[in-house]
TIBA-39504 format. One line per field, with one value per residue (C-alpha): residue in three letters; x, y, z. Coordinates in nm, 3 decimals, always signed. Last residue first. Layout:
BEGIN
code = Ala:...
x = X:...
y = Y:...
z = Z:...
This chain:
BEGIN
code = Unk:Unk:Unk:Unk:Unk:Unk:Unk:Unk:Unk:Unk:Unk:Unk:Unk:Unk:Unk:Unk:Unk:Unk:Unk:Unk:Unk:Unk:Unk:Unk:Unk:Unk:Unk:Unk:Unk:Unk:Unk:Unk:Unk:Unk:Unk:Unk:Unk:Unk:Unk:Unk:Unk:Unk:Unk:Unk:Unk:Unk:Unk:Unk:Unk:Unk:Unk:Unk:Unk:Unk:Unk:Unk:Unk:Unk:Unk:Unk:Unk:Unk:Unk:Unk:Unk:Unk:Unk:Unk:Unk:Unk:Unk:Unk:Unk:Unk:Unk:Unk:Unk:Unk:Unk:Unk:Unk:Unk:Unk:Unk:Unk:Unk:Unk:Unk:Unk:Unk:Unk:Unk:Unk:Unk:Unk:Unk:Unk:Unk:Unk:Unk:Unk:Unk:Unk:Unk:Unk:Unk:Unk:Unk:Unk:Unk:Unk:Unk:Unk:Unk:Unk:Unk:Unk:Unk:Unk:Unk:Unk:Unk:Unk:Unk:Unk:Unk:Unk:Unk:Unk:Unk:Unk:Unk:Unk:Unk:Unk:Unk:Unk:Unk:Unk:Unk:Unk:Unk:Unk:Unk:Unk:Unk:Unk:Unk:Unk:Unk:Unk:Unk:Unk:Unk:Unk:Unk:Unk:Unk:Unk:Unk:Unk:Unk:Unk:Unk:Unk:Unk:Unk:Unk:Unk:Unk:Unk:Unk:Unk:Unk:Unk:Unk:Unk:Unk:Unk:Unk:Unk:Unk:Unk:Unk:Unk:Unk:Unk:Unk:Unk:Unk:Unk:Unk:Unk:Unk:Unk:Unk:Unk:Unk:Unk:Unk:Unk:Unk:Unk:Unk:Unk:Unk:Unk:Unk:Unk:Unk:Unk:Unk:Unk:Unk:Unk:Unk:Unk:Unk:Unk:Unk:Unk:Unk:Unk:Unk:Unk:Unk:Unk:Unk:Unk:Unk:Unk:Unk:Unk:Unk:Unk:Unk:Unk:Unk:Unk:Unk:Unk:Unk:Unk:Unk:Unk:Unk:Unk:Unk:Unk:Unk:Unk:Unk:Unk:Unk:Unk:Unk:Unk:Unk:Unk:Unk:Unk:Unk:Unk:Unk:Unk:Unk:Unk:Unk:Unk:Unk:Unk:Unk:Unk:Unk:Unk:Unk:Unk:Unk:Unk:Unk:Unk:Unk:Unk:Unk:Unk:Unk:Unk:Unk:Unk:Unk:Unk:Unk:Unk:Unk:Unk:Unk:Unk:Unk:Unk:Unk:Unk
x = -0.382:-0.115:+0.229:+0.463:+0.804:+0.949:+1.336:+1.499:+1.821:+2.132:+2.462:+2.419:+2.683:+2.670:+2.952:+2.758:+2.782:+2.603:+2.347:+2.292:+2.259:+2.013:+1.831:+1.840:+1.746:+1.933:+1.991:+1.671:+1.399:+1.597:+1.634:+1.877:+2.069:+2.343:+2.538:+2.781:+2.468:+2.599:+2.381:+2.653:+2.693:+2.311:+2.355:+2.652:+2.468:+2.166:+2.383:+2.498:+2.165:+2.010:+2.351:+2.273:+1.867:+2.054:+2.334:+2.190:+2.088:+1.737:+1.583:+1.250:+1.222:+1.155:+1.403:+1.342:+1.444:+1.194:+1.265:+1.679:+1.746:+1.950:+2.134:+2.288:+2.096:+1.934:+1.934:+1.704:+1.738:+1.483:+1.619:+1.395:+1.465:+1.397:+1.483:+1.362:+1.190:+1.094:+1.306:+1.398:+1.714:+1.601:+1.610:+1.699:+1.510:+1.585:+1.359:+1.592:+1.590:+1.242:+1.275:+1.060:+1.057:+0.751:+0.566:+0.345:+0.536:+0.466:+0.111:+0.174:+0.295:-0.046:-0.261:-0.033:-0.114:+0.069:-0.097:+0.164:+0.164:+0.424:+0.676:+0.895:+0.624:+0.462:+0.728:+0.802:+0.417:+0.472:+0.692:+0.536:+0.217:+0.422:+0.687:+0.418:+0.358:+0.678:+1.060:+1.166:+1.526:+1.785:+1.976:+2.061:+2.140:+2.180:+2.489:+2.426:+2.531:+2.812:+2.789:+2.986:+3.199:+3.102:+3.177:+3.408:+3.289:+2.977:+2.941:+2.694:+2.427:+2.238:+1.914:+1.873:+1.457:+1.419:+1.148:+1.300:+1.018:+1.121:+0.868:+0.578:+0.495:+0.493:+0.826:+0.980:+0.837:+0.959:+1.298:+1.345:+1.206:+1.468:+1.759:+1.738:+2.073:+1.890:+1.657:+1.295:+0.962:+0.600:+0.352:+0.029:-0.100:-0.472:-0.509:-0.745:-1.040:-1.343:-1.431:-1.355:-1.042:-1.108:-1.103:-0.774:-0.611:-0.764:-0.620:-0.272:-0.209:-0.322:-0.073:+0.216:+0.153:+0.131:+0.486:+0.602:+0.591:+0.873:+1.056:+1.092:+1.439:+1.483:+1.200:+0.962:+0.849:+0.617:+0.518:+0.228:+0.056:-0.179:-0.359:-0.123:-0.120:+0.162:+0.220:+0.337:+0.605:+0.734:+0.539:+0.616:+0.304:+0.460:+0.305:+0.459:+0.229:+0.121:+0.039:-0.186:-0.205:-0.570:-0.667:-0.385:-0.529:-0.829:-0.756:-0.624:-0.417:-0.099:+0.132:+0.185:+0.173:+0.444:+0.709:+0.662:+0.741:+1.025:+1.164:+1.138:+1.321:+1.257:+1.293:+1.568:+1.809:+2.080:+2.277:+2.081:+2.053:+2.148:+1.796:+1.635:+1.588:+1.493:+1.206:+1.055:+1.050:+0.891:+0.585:+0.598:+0.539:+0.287:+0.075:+0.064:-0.085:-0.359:-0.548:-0.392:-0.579:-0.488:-0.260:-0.146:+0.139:+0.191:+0.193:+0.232:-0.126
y = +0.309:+0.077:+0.258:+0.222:+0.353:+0.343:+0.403:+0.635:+0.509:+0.800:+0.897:+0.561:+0.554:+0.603:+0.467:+0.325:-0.037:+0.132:+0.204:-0.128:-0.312:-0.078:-0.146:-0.519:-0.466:-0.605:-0.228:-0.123:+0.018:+0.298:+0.653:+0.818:+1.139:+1.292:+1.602:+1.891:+1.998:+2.217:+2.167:+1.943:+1.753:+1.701:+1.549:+1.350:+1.210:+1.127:+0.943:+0.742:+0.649:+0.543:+0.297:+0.159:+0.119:-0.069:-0.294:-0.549:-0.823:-0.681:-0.640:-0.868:-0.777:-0.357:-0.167:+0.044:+0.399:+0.657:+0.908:+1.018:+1.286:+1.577:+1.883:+2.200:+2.336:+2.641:+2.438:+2.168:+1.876:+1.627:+1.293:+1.067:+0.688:+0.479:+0.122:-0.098:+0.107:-0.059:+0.083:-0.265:-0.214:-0.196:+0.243:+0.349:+0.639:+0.913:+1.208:+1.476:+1.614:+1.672:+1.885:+1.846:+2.053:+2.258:+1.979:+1.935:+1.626:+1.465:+1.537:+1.407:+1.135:+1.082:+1.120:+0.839:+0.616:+0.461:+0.209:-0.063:-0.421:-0.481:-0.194:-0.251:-0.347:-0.050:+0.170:+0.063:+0.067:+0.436:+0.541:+0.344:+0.517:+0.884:+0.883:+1.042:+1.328:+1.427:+1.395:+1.178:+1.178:+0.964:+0.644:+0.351:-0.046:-0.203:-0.346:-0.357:+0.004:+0.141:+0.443:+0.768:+0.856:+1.066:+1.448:+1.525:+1.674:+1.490:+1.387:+1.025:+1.064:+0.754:+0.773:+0.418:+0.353:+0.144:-0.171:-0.362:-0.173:+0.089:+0.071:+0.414:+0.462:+0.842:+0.921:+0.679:+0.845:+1.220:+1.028:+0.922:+1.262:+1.477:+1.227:+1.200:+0.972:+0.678:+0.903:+0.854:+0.797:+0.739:+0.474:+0.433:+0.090:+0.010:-0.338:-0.534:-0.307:-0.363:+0.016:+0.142:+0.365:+0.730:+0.878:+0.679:+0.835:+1.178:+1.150:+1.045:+1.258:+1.593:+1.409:+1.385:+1.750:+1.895:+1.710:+1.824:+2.209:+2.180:+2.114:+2.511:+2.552:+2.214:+2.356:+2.077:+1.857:+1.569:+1.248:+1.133:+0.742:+0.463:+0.662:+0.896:+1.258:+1.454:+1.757:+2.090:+2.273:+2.605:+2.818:+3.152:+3.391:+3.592:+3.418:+3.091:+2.920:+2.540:+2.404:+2.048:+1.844:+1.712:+1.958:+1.815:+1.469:+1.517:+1.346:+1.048:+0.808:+0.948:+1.015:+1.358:+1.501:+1.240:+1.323:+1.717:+1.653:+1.375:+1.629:+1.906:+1.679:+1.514:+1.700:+1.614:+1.606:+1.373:+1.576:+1.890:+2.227:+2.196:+2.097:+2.328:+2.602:+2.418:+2.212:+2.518:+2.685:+2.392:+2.421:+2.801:+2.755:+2.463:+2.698:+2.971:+2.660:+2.643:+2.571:+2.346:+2.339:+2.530:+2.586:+2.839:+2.889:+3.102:+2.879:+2.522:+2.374
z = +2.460:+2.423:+2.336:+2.086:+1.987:+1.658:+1.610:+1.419:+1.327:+1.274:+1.048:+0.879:+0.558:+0.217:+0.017:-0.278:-0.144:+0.140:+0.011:-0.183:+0.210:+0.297:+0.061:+0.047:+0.408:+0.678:+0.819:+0.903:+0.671:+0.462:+0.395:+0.147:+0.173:-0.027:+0.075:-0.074:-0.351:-0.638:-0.940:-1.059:-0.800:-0.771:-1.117:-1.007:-0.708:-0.941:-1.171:-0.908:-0.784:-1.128:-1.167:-0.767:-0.892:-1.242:-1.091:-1.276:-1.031:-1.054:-1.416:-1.435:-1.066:-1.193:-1.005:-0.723:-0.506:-0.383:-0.252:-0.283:-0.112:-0.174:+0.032:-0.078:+0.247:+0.066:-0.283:-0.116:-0.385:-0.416:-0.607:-0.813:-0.841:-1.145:-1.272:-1.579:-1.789:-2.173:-2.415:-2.526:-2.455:-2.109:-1.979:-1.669:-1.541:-1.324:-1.208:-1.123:-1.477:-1.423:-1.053:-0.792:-0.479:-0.496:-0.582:-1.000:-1.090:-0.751:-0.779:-1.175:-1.030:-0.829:-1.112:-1.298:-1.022:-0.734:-0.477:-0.464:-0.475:-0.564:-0.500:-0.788:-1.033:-0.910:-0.944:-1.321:-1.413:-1.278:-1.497:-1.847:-1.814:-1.758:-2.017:-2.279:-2.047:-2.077:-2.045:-1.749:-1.709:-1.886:-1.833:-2.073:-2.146:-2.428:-2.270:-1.886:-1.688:-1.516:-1.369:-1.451:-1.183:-0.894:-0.894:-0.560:-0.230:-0.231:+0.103:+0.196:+0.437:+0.546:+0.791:+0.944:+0.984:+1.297:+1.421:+1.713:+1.917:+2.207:+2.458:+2.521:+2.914:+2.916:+3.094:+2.868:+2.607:+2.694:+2.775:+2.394:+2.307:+2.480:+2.470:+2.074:+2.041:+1.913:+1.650:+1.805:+1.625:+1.760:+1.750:+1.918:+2.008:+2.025:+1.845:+1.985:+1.914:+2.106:+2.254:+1.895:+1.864:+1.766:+2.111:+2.204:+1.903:+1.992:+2.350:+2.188:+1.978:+2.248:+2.482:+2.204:+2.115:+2.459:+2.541:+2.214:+2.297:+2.565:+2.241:+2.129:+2.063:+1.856:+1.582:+1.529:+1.241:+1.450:+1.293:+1.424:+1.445:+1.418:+1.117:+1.020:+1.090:+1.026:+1.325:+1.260:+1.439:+1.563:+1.283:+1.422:+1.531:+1.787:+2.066:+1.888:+1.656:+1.631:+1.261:+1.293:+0.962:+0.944:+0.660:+0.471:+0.488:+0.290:-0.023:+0.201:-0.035:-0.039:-0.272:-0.334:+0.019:+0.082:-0.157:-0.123:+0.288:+0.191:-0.070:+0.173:+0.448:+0.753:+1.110:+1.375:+1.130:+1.230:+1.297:+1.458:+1.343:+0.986:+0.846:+1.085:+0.889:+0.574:+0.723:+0.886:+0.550:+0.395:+0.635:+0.559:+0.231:+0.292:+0.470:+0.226:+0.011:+0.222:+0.535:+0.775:+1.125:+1.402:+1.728:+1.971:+2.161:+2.442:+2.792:+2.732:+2.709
């Protein structure tokens, strides 16, 4: 191990603070942003379908007891959150993934490759890899940023047709039937919204809706602002299929950019999977453009 850091096990919510924190200070460091976001970190805790998956999540300590990084464990996979200044540290990280990976696989699996993720332009990591036998797959997330130095317009919207935040308990049942119709098939619950509810992070009136004019909900995206950066993301985005072809998820977005507008945010971020994606593709109509792709990289182990 690299000389003077330490690591251990997640324990608690003191924890998460400073797992945020490290997400904040390095938003700015590095364009793209080396590290995902708070929204992303509150988005994912929420929703996933491991109760016990924080107590996998790896913290490692500088000598003077820094959280330099923290590792997100998936199950043919990491995601590493690291501070740029300390990156020697991911070479005992990846090796340390990878021996546990290889530990867990049963001696007759056929599938034993181990992913990792690489922004184009990350020279450090993408050599790292190289160095350790891992191949770029055709398989990339863009990252789009979009400034909001002016308040958007209001968005157009299908007679009948309406947007507001969610209000209560009472809007729950019919929010996440909306995501899972969009998401088909999709694992969401109205426990797990209320995890995402209940984040650091989340904010109601951030948690768009468009209404049908027949008050069912018919599009929905929530947006995670990081006051220190004046930065938000949008996670998730969808429309119901009986509504598409409305203009309703790009409506939902512009409302959230003037709402962060308002609560002073200069930047807009949305992630998507690759470029020929119907998402991708709406993102853009909006004016956001790709400021990086993160690649996977794989490995047989």
């Amino acid at each position: 191990m690299t000389t003077g850091y330490t690591m251990r096990f997640y324990q608690d919510e003191a924890d998460y603070a400073q797992m945020r924190d490290l997400l904040r200070a390095t938003y700015a460091l590095t364009v793209p942003p080396l590290n995902c976001t708070i929204g992303d970190l509150d988005w994912r805790r929420s929703i996933t379908n491991d109760p016990e998956l924080m107590r996998k999540v790896q913290l490692w300590f500088d000598p003077l007891g820094l959280l330099v990084a923290f590792v997100w464990p998936g199950k043919t996979q990491i995601d590493v959150m690291i501070r740029p200044n300390h990156r020697i540290l991911e070479q005992d990280i990846l090796e340390r993934a990878e021996v546990e990976y290889r530990q867990a696989l049963a001696s007759d699996a056929t599938n034993r490759a181990f992913l990792y993720f690489s922004y184009t332009d990350d020279v450090v990591r993408n050599t790292l890899l190289m160095e350790r036998g891992y191949v770029r797959t055709d398989n990339y997330y863009p990252f789009h940023a979009q400034p909001l130095n002016h308040m958007p317009g209001v968005p157009t919207l299908p007679a009948g047709y309406t947007i507001r935040h969610v209000l209560d308990e009472a809007d729950l049942p019919a929010r996440v039937a909306v995501h899972r119709a969009a998401f088909h098939p999709s694992r969401m619950t109205v426990e797990k919204h209320r995890q995402v509810m209940a984040s650091p992070t989340y904010r109601p009136e951030l948690d768009l809706i468009a209404v049908a004019p027949d008050g069912t909900f018919a599009a929905y995206t929530i947006v995670w602002l990081d006051e220190f950066n004046r930065m938000g993301i949008f996670e998730p985005v969808g429309c119901h299929p009986d509504h598409q072809r409305r203009g309703l998820a790009g409506a939902v977005m512009i409302e959230g950019m003037r709402r962060l507008y308002q609560l002073g945010a200069t930047t807009a971020h949305v992630g998507a999977w690759r470029e020929d994606s119907a998402g991708a593709g709406l993102y853009r109509s909006l004016g956001f453009e790709v400021m990086g792709r993160e690649y996977g990289w794989e490995k047989q182990l």
